[in-house]
Each structure stands twice: as structure tokens, then as C-alpha cells.
PDB file of N, CA, C and O in Angstrom:
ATOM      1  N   UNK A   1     -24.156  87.982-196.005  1.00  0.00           N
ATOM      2  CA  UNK A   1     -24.453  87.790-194.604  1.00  0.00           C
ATOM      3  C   UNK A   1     -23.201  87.974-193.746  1.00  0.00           C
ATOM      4  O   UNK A   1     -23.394  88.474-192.638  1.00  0.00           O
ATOM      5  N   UNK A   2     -21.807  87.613-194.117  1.00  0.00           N
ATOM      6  CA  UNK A   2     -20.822  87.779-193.529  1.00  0.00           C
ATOM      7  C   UNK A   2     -20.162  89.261-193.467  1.00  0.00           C
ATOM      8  O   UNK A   2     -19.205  89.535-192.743  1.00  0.00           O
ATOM      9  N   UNK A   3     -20.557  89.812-193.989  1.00  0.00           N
ATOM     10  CA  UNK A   3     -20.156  91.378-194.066  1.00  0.00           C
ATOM     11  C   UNK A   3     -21.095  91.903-193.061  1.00  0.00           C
ATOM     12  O   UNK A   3     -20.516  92.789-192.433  1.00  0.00           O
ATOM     13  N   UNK A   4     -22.164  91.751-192.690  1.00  0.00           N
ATOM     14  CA  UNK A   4     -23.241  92.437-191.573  1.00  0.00           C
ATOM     15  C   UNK A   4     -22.474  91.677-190.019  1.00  0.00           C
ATOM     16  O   UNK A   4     -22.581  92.400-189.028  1.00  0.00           O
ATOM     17  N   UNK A   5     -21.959  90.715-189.863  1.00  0.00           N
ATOM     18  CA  UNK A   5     -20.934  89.805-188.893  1.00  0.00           C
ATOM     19  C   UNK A   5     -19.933  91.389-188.964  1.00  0.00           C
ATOM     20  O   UNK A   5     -20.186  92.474-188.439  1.00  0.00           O
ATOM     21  N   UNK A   6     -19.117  91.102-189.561  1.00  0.00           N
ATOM     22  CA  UNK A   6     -18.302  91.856-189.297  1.00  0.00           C
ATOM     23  C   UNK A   6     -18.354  93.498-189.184  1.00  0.00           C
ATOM     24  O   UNK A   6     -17.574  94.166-188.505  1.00  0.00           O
ATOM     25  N   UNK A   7     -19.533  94.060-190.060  1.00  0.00           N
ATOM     26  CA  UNK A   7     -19.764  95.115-189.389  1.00  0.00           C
ATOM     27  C   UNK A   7     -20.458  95.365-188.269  1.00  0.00           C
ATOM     28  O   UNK A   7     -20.385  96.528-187.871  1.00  0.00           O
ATOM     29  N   UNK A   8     -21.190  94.527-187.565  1.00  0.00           N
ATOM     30  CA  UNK A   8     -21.519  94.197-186.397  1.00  0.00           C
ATOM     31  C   UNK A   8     -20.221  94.407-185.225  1.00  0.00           C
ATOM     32  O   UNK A   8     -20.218  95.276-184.353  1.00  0.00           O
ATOM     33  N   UNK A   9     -19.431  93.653-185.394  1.00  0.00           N
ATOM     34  CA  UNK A   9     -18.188  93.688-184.774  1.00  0.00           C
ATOM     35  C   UNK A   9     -17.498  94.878-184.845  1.00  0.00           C
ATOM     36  O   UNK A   9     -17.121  95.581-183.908  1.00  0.00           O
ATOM     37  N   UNK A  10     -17.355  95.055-186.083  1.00  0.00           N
ATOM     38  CA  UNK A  10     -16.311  96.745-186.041  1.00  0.00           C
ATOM     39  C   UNK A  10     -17.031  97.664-185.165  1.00  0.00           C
ATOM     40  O   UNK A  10     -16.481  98.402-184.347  1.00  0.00           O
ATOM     41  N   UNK A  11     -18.848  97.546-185.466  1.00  0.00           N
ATOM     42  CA  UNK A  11     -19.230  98.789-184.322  1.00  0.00           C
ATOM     43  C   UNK A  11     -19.464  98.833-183.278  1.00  0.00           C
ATOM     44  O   UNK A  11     -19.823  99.811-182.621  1.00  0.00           O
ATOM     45  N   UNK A  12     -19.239  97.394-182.842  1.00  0.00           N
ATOM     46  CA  UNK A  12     -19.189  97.150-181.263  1.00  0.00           C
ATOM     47  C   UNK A  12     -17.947  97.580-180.673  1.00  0.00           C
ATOM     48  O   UNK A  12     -18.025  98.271-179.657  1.00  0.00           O
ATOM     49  N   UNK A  13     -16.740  97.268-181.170  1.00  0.00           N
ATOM     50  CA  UNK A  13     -15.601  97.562-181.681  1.00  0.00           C
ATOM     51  C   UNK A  13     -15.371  99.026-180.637  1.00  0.00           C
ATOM     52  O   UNK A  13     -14.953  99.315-179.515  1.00  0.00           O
ATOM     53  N   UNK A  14     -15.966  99.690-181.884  1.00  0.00           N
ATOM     54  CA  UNK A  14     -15.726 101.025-181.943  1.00  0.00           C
ATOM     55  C   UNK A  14     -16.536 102.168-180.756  1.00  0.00           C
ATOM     56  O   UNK A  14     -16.051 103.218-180.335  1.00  0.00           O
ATOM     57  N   UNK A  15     -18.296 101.398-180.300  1.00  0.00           N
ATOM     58  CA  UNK A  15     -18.536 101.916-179.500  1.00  0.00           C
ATOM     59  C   UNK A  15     -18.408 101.992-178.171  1.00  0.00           C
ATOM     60  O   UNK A  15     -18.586 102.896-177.355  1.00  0.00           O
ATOM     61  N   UNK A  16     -18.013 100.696-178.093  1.00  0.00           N
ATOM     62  CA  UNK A  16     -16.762 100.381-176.804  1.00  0.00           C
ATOM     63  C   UNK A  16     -15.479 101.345-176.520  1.00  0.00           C
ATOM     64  O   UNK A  16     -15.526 101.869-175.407  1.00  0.00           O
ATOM     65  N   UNK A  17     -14.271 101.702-177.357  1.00  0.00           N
ATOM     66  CA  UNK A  17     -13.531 102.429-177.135  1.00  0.00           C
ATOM     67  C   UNK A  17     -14.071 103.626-177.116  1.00  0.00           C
ATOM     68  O   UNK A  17     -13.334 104.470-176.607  1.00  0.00           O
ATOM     69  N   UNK A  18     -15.529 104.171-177.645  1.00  0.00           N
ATOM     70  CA  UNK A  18     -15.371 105.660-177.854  1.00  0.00           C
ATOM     71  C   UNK A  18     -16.017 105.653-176.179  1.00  0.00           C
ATOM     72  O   UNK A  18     -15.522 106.596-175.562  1.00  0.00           O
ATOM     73  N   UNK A  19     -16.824 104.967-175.460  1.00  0.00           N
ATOM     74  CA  UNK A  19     -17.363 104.517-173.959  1.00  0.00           C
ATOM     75  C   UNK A  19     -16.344 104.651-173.503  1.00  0.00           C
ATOM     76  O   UNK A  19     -16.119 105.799-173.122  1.00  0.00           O
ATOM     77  N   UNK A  20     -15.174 103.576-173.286  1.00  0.00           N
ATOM     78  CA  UNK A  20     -13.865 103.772-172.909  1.00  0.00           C
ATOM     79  C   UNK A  20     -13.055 104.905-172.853  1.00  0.00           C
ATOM     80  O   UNK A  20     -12.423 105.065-171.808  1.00  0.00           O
ATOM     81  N   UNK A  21     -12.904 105.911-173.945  1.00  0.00           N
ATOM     82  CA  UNK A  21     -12.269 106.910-173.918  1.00  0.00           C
ATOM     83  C   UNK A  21     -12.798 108.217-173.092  1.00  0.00           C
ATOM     84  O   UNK A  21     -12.085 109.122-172.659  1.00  0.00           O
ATOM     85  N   UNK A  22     -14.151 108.108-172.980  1.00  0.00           N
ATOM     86  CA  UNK A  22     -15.130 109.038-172.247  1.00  0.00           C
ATOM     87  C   UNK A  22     -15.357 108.669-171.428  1.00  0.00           C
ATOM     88  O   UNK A  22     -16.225 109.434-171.008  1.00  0.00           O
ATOM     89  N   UNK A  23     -15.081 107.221-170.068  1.00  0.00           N
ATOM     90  CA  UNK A  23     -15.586 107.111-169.062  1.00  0.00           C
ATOM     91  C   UNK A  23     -14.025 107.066-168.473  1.00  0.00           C
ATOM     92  O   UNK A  23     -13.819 106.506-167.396  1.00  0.00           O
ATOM     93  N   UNK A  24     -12.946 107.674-169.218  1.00  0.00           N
ATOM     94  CA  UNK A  24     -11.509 107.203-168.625  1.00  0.00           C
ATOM     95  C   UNK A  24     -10.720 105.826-168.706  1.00  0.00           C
ATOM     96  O   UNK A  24      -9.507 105.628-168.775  1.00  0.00           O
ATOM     97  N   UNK A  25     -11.393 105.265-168.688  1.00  0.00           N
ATOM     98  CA  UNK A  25     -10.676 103.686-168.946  1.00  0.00           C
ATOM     99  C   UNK A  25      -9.653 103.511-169.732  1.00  0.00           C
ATOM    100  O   UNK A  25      -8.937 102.559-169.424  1.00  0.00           O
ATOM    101  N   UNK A  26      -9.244 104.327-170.963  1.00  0.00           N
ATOM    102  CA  UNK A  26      -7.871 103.833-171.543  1.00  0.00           C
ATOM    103  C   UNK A  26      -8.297 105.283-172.275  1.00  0.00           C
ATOM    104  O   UNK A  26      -9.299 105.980-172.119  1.00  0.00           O
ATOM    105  N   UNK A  27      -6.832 105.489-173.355  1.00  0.00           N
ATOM    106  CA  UNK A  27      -6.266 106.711-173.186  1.00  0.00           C
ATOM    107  C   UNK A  27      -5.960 106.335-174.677  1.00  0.00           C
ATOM    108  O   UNK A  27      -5.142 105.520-175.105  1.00  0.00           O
ATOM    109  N   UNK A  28      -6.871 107.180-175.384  1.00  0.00           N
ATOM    110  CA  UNK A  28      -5.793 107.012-176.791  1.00  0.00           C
ATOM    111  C   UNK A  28      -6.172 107.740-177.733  1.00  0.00           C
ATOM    112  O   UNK A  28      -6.897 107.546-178.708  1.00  0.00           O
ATOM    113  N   UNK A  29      -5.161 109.286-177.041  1.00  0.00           N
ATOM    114  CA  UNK A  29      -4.735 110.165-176.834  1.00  0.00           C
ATOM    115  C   UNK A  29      -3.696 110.834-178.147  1.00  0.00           C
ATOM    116  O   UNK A  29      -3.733 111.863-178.821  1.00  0.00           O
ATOM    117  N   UNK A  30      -2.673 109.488-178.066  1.00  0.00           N
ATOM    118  CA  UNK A  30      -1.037 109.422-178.471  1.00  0.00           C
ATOM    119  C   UNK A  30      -0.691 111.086-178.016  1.00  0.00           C
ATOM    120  O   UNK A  30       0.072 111.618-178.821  1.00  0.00           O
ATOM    121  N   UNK A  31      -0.936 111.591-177.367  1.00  0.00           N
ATOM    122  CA  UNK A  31       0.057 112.834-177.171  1.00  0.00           C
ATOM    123  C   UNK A  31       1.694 112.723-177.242  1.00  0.00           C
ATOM    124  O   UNK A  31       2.157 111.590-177.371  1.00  0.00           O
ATOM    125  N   UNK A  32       2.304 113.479-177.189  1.00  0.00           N
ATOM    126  CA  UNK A  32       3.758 113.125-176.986  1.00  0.00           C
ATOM    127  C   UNK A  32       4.389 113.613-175.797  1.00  0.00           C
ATOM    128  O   UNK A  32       5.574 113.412-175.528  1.00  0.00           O
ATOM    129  N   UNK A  33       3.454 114.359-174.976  1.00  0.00           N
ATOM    130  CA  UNK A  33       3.684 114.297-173.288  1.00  0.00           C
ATOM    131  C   UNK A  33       3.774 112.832-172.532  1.00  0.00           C
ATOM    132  O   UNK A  33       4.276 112.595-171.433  1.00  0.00           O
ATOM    133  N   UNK A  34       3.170 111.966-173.404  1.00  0.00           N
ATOM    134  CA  UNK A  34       3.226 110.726-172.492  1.00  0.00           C
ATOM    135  C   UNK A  34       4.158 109.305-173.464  1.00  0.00           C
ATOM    136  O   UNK A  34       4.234 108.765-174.567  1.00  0.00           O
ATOM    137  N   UNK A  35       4.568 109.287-172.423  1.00  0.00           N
ATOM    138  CA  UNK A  35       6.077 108.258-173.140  1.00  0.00           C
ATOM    139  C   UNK A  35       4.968 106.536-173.725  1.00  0.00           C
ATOM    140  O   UNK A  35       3.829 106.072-173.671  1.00  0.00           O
ATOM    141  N   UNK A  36       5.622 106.389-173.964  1.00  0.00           N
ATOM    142  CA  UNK A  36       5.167 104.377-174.240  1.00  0.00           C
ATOM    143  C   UNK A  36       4.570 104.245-175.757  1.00  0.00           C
ATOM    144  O   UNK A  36       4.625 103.115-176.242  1.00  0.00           O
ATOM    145  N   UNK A  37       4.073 105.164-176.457  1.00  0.00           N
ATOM    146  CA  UNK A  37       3.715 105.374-177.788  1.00  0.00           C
ATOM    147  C   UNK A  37       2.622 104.158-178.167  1.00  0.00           C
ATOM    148  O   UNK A  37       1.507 104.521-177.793  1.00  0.00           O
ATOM    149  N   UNK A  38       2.585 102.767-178.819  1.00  0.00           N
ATOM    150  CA  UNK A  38       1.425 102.259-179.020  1.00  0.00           C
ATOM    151  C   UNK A  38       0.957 100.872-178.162  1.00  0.00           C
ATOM    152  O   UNK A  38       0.041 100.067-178.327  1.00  0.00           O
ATOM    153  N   UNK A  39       2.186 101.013-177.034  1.00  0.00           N
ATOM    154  CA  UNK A  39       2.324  99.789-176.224  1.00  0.00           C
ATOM    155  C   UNK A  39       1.481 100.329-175.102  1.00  0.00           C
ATOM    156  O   UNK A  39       1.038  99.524-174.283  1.00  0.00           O
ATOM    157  N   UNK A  40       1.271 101.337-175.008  1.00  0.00           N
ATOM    158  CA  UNK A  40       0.597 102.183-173.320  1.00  0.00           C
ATOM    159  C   UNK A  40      -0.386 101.826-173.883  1.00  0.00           C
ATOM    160  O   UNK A  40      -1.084 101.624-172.889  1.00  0.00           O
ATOM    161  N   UNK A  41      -1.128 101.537-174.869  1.00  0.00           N
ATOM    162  CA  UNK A  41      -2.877 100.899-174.698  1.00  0.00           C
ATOM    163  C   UNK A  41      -2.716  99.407-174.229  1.00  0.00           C
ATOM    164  O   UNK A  41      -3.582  98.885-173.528  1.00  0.00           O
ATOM    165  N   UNK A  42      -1.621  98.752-174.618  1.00  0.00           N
ATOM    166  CA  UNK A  42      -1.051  97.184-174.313  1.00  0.00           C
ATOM    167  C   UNK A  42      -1.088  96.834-173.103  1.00  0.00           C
ATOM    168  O   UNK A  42      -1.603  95.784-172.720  1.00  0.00           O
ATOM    169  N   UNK A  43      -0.604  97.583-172.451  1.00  0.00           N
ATOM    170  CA  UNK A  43       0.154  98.087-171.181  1.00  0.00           C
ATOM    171  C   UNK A  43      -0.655  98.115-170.108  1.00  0.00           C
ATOM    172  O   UNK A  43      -0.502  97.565-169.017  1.00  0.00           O
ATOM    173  N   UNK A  44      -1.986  99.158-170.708  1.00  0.00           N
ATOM    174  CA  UNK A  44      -3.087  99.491-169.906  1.00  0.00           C
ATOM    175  C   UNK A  44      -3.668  98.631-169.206  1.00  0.00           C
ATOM    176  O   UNK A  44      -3.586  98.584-167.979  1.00  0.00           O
ATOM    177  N   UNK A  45      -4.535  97.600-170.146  1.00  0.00           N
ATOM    178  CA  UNK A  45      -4.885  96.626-171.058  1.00  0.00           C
ATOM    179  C   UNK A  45      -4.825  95.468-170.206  1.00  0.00           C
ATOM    180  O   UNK A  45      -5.721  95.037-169.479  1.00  0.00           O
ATOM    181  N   UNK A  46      -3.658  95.012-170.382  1.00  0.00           N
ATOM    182  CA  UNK A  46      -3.092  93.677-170.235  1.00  0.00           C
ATOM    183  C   UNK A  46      -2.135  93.866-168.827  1.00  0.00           C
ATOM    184  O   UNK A  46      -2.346  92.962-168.018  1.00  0.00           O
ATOM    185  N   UNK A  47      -1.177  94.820-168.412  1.00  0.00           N
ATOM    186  CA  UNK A  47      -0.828  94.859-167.130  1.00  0.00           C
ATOM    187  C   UNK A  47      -0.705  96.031-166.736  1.00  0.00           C
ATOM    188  O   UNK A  47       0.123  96.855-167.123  1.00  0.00           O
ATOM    189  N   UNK A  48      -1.795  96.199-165.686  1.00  0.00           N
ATOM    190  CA  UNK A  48      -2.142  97.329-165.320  1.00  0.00           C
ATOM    191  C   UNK A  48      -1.195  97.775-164.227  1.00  0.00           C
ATOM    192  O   UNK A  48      -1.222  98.995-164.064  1.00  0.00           O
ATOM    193  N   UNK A  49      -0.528  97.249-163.592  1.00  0.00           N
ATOM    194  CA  UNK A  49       0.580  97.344-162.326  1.00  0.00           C
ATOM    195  C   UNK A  49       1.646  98.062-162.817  1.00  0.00           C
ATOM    196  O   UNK A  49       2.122  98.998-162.174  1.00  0.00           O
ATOM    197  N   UNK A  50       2.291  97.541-164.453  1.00  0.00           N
ATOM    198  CA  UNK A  50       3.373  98.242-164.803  1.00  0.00           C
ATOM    199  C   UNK A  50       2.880  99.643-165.706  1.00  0.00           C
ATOM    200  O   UNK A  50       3.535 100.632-166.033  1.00  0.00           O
ATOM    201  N   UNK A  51       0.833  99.128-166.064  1.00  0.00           N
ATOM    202  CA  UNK A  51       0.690 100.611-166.605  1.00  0.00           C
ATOM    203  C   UNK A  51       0.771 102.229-165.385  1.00  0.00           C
ATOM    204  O   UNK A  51       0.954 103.343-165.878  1.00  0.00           O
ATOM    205  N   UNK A  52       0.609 102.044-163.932  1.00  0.00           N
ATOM    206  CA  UNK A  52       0.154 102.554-163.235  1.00  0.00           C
ATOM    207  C   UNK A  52       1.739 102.980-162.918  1.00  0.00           C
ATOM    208  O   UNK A  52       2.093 104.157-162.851  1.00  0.00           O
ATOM    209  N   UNK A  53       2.675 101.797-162.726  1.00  0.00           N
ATOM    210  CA  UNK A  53       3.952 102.440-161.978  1.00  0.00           C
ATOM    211  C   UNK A  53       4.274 103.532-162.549  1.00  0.00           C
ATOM    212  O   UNK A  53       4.396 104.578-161.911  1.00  0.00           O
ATOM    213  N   UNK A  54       4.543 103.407-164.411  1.00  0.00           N
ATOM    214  CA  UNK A  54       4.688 104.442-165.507  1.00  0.00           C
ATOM    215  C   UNK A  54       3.816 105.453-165.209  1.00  0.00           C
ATOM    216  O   UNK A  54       4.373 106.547-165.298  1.00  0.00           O
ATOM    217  N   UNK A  55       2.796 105.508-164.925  1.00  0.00           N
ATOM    218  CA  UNK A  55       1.973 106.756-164.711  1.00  0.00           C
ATOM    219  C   UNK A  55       2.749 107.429-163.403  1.00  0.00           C
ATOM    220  O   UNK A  55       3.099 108.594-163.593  1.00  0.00           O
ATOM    221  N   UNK A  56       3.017 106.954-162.307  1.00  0.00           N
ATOM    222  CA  UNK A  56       3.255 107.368-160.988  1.00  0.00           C
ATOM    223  C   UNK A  56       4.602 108.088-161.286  1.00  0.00           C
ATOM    224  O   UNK A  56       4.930 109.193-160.855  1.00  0.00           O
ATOM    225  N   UNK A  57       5.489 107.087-162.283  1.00  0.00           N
ATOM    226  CA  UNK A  57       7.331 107.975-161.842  1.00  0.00           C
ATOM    227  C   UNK A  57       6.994 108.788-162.893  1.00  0.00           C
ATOM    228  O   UNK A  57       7.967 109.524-163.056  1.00  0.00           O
ATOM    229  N   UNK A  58       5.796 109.165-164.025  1.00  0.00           N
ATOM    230  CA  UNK A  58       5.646 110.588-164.400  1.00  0.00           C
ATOM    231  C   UNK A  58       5.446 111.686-163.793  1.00  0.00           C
ATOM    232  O   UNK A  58       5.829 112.841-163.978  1.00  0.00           O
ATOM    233  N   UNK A  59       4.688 111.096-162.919  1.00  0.00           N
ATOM    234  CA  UNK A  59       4.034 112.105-162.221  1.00  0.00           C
ATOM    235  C   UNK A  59       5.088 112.694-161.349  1.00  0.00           C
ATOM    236  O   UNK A  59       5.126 113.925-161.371  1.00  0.00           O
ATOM    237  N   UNK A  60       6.019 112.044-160.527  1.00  0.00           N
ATOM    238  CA  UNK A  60       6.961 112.182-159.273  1.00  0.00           C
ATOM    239  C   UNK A  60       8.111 113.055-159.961  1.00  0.00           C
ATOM    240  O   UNK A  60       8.639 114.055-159.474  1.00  0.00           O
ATOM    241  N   UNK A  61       8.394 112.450-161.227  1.00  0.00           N
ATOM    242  CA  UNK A  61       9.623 113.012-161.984  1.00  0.00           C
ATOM    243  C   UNK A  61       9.280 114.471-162.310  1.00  0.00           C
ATOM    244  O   UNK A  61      10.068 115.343-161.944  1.00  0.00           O
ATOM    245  N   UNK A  62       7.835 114.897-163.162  1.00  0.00           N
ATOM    246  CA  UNK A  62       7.786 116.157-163.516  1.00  0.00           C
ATOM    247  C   UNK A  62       6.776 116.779-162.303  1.00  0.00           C
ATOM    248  O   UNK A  62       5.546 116.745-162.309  1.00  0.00           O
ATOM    249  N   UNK A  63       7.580 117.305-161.353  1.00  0.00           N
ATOM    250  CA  UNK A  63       6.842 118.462-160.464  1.00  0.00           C
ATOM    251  C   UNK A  63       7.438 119.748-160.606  1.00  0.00           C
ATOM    252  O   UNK A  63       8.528 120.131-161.030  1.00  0.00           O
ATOM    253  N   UNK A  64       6.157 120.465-160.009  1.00  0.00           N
ATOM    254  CA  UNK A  64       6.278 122.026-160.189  1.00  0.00           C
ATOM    255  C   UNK A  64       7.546 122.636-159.459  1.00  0.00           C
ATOM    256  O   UNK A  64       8.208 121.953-158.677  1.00  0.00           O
ATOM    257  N   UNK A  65       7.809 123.770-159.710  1.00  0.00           N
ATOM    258  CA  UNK A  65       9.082 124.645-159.093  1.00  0.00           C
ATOM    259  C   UNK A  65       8.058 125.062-157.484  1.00  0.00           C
ATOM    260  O   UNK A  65       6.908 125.489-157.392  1.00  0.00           O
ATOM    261  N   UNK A  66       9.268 124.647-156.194  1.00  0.00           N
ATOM    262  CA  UNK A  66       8.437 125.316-154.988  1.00  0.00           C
ATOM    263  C   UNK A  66       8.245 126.519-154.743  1.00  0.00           C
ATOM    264  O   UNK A  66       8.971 127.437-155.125  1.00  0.00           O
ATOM    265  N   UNK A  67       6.970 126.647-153.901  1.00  0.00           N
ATOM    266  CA  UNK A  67       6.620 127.829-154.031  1.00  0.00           C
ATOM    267  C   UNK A  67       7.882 128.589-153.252  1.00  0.00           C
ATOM    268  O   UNK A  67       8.574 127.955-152.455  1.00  0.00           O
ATOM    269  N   UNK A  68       8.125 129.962-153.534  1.00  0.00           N
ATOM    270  CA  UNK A  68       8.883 130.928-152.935  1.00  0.00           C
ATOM    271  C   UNK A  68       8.344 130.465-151.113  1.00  0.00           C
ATOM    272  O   UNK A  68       7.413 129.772-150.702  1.00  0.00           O
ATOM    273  N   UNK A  69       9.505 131.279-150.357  1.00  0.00           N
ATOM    274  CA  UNK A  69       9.061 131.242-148.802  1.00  0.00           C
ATOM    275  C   UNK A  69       9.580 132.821-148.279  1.00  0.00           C
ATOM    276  O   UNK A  69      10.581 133.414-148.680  1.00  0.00           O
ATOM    277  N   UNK A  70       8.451 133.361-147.133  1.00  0.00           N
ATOM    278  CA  UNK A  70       8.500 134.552-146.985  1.00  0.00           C
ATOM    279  C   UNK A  70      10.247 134.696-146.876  1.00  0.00           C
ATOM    280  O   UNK A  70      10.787 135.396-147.733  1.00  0.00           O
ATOM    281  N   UNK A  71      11.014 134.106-145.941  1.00  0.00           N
ATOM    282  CA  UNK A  71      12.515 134.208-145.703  1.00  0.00           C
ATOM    283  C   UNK A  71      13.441 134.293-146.914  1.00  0.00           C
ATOM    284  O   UNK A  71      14.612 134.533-146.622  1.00  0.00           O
ATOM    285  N   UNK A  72      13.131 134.128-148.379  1.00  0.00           N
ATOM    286  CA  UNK A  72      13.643 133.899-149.355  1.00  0.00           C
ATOM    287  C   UNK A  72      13.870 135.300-149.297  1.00  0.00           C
ATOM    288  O   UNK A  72      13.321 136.015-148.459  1.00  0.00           O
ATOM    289  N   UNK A  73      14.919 135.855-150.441  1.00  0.00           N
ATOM    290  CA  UNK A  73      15.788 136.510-151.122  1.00  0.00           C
ATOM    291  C   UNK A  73      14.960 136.939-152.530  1.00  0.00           C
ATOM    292  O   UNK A  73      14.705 135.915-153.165  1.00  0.00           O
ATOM    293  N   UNK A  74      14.537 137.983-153.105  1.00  0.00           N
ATOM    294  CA  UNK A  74      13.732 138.333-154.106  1.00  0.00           C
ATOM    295  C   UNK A  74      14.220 137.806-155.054  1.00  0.00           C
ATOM    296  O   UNK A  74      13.538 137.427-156.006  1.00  0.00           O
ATOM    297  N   UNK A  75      16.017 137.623-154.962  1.00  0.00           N
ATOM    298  CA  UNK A  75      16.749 136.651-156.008  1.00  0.00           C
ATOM    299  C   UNK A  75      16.858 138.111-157.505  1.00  0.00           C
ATOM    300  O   UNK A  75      17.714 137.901-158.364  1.00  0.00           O
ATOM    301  N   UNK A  76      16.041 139.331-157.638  1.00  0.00           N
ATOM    302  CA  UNK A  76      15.790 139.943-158.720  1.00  0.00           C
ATOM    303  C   UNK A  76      14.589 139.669-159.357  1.00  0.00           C
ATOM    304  O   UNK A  76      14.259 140.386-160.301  1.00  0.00           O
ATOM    305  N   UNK A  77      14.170 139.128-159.147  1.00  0.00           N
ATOM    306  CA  UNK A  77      12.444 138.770-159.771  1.00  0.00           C
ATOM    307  C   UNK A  77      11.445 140.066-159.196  1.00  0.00           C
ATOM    308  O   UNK A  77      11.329 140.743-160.218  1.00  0.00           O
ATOM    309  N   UNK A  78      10.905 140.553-158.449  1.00  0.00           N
ATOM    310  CA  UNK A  78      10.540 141.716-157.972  1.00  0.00           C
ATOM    311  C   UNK A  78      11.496 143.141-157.517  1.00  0.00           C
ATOM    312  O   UNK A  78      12.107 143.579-156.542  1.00  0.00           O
ATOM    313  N   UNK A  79      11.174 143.494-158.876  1.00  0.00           N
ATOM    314  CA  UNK A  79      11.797 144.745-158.643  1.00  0.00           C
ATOM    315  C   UNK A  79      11.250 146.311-158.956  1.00  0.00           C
ATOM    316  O   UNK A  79      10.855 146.295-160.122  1.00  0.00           O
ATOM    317  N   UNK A  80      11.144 147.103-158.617  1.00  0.00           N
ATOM    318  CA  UNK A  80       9.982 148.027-158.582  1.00  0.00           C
ATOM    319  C   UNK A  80       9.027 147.850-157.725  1.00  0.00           C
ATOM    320  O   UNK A  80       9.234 147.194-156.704  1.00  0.00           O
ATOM    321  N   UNK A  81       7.703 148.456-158.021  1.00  0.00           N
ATOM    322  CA  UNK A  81       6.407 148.835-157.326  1.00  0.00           C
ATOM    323  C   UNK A  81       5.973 147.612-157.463  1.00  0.00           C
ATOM    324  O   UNK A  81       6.589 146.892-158.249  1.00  0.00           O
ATOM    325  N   UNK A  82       4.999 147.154-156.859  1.00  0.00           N
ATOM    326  CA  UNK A  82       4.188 146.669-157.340  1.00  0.00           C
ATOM    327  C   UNK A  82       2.612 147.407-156.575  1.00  0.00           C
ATOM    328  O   UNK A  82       2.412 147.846-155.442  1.00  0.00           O
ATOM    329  N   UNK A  83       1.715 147.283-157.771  1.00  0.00           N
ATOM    330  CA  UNK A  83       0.068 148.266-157.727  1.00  0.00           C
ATOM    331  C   UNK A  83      -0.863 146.627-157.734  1.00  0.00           C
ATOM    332  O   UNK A  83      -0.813 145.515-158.260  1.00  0.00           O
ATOM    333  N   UNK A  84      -1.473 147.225-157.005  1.00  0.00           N
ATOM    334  CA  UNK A  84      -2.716 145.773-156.932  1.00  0.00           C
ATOM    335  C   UNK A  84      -4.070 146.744-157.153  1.00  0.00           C
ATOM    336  O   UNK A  84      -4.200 147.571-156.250  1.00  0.00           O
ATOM    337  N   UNK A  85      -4.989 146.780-158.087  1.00  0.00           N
ATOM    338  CA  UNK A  85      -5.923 147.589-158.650  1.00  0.00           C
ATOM    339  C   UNK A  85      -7.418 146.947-158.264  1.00  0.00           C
ATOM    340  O   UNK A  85      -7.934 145.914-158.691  1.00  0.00           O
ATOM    341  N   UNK A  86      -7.880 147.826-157.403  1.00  0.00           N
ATOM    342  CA  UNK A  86      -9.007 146.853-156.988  1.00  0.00           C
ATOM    343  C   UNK A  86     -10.672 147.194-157.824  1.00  0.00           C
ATOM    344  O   UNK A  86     -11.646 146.485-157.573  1.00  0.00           O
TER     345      UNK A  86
END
């Protein structure tokens, strides 16, 4: 009888995070694009203020290169023709 308890539990367990992982709610992922390794589910979880700051100075830290501006200098990047083929 105690083994149906606990598998009861493991699949509540389990259908909870796989809900969780598909409605966004937590992330577990482990990619290695994202820093914090097994504490960012902790993190998430339990304080969400310091999980969110970590999300934000990722975000701020890795931005894209700006776009070129007409006044710019080709710098050598366009050189030749260029054909636009319609």
C-alpha cells in the first residue's frame, strides 16, 4: 500500500513540472547560456526578485551590435556591386 503513496506522489511530482515547463513557470532547461546551474530552479522558486534581477542584467549585458547609420563609413564591409534579384 505504501508504494502506490509514493507513486502517487512521484506522478504528481512529475506532472506538475512537465505543466510547469510548458506553461513557462520554471525553466529546466540547464542550458549553458544561462548562468546559476542547479540553484536557478531554487532561485526561481523561492526568490523570485533575485531570480528576475539575474534574468534582467542578462539580458542588458548581452545586446546586439547597433544597427549601422546612413552617415556611417562602409568601414570595408560593402565592397563591390551589390544585385538585389527580384
Amino acid at each position: 500500500m505504501n508504494w502506490i503513496i509514493v507513486a502517487g506522489v512521484i506522478t504528481v511530482i512529475t506532472v506538475v513540472a512537465i505543466v510547469g515547463q510548458r506553461k513557462g513557470w520554471v525553466d529546466f532547461s540547464w542550458n549553458q547560456r544561462r548562468r546559476g546551474g542547479s540553484m536557478t530552479i531554487a532561485d526561481e522558486a523561492f526568490n523570485p526578485t533575485r531570480y528576475e534581477a539575474q534574468v534582467e542584467m542578462d539580458r542588458q549585458s548581452i545586446l546586439p551590435a547597433p544597427a549601422p547609420l546612413p552617415g556611417d563609413d562602409d568601414k570595408g564591409v560593402y565592397r563591390g556591386t551589390i544585385r538585389i534579384k527580384i
